[in-house]
C-alpha positions as CSV (number, residue, x, y, z in Angstrom):
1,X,132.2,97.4,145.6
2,X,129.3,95.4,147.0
3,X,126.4,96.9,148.2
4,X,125.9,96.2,152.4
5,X,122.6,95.0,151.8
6,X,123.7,92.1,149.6
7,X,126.8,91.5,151.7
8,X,125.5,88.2,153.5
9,X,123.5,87.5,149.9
10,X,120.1,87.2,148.7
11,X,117.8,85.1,151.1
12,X,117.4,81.5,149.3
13,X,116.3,77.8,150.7
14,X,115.5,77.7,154.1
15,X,115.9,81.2,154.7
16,X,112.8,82.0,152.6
17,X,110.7,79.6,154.9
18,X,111.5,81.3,158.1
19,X,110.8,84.5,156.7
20,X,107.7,83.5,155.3
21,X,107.0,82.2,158.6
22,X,107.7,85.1,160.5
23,X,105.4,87.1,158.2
24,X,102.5,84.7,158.8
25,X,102.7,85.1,162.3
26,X,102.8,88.9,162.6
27,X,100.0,89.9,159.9
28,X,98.0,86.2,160.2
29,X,96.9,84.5,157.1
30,X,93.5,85.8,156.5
31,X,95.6,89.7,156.1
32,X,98.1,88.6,153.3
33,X,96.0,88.5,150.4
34,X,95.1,91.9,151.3
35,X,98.6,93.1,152.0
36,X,99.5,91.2,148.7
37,X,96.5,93.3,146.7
38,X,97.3,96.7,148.3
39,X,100.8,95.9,147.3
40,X,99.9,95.3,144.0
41,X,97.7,98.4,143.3
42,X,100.2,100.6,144.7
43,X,103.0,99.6,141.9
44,X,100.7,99.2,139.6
45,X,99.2,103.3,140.4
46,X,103.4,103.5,140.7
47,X,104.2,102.3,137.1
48,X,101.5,104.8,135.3
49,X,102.6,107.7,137.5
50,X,106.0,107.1,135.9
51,X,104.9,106.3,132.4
52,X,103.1,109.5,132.6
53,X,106.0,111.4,134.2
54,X,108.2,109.7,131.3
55,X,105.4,111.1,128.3
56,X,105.6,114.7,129.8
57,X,109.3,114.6,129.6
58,X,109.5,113.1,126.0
59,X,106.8,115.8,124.6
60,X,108.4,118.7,126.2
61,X,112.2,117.7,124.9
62,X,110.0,117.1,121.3
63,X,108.9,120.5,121.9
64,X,112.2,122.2,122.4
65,X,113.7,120.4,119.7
66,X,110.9,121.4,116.9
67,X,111.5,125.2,118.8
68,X,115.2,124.6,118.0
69,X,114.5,123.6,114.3
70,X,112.3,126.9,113.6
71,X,114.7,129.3,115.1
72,X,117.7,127.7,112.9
73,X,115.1,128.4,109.5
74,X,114.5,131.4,110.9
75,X,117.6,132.5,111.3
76,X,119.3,130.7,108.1
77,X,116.3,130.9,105.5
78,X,113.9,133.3,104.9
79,X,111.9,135.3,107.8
80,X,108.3,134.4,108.9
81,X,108.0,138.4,109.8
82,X,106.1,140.5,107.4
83,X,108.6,143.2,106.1
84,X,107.6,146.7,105.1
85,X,108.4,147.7,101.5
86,X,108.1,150.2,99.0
87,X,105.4,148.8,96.7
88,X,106.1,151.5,93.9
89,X,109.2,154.0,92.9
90,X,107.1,156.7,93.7
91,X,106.5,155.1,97.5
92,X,110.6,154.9,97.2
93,X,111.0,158.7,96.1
94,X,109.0,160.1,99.0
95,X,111.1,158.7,101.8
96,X,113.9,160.5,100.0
């Protein structure tokens, strides 16, 4: 299904002339380089807010999965938790 934007198609030829234009007119000529450079800066602040976004996602799934990984050896292998045990047989006959 096509999308109603692109249902009369993308603006080519002529078309971008008149548009261009029409843009002149309303902002004048001497405010389009700053339109252009405000335009500019704000993708550009845009693009690091999502490759920082993007990094905070990737550590914290790298996080859960090293979590995931020490709760499986903890489980399967040998515990990290220091266990309490009779040092001698005499320790071992007291507690009976």
């Amino acid at each position: 299904m096509q999308h109603p934007f692109f249902a009369f198609g993308l603006p080519h030829g002529m078309e971008w002339f008149w548009i261009a234009l029409i843009v002149i007119l309303l902002f004048g000529a001497d405010k389009l380089p700053k339109l252009a450079r405000g335009l500019g800066k704000s993708l550009g602040e845009f693009k690091k807010a999502k490759e920082d976004f993007e990094k905070e996602i990737h550590s914290a799934a790298s996080e859960t999965d090293a979590k995931k990984i020490e709760d499986k050896n903890q489980i399967g292998g040998a515990s990290t938790t220091p266990v309490n045990s009779a040092t001698s047989v005499n320790d071992l006959t007291k507690k009976i």
